[in-house]
N, C-alpha and C positions, 0 to 999 in steps of 0.2 A: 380761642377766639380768632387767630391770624387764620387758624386752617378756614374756618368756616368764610373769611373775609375772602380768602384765594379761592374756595370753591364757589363763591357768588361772582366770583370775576369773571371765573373761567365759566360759567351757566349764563353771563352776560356776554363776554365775548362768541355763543354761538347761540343765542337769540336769533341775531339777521337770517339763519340756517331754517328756523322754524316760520318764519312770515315772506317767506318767497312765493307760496300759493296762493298767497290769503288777497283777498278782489283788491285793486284797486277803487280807493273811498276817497269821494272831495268833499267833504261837508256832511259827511254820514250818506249820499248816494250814494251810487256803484256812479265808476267812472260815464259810461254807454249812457247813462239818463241824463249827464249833463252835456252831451254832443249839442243838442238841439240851442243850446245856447251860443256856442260861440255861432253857429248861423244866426242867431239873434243879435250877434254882433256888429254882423254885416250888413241884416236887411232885417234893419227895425220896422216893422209895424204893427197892429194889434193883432192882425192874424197869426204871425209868426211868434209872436207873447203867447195865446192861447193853445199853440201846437206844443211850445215849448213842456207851457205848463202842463198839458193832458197828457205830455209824455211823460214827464216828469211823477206825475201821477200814476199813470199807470205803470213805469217802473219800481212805485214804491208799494206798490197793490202785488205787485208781482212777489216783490221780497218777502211781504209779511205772510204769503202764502208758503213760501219757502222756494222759490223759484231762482233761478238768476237770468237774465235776458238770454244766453244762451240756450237755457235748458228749457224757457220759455217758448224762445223757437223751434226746439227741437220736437216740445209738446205741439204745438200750432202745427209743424208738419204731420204729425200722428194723425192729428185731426183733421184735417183735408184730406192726405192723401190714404190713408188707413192701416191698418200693422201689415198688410199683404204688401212687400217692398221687395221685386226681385231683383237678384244683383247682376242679373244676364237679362239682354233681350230675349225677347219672343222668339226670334228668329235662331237662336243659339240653343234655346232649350234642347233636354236630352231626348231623345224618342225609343222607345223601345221599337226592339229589330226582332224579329224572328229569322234564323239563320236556316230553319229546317227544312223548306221548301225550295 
């Protein structure tokens, strides 16, 4: 019984080890969907209430999809810009040489 009490101590004392990645959550949101509030802090009015909420919203449409605002943006860049992403200018690309001539 004592071993087992000393091994749930020690699987508690390295817990905080395990939830170092895990999002930041106020209220069951991700942290990012409540920004829109503290601006709502500052500059009450109903239009900044309805931005808040729609963001709000769509941060929580994003989650149930399985998404995180990040990986949401990351997807939204895919989709404008398209999987063709070169990591060199135009002007740097390689050219073939023919040396024979």
């Amino acid at each position: 019984m004592a071993q087992n009490q000393i091994a749930d101590l020690k699987e508690q004392m390295n817990w905080h080890w395990r939830n170092t990645m895990r999002p930041l959550r106020f209220f069951n949101f991700d942290v990012k969907a409540i920004i829109p509030f503290f601006v709502l802090l500052f500059y009450a009015r109903i239009s900044t209430l309805v931005i808040c909420v729609l963001s709000t919203l769509t941060f929580w449409a994003l989650e149930k999809k399985g998404l995180t605002a990040d990986s949401a943006l990351r997807a939204l860049r895919v989709v404008i810009v398209g999987n063709f992403r070169p990591g060199l200018p135009r002007f740097r690309y390689r050219r073939l040489k023919d040396f024979g001539r």
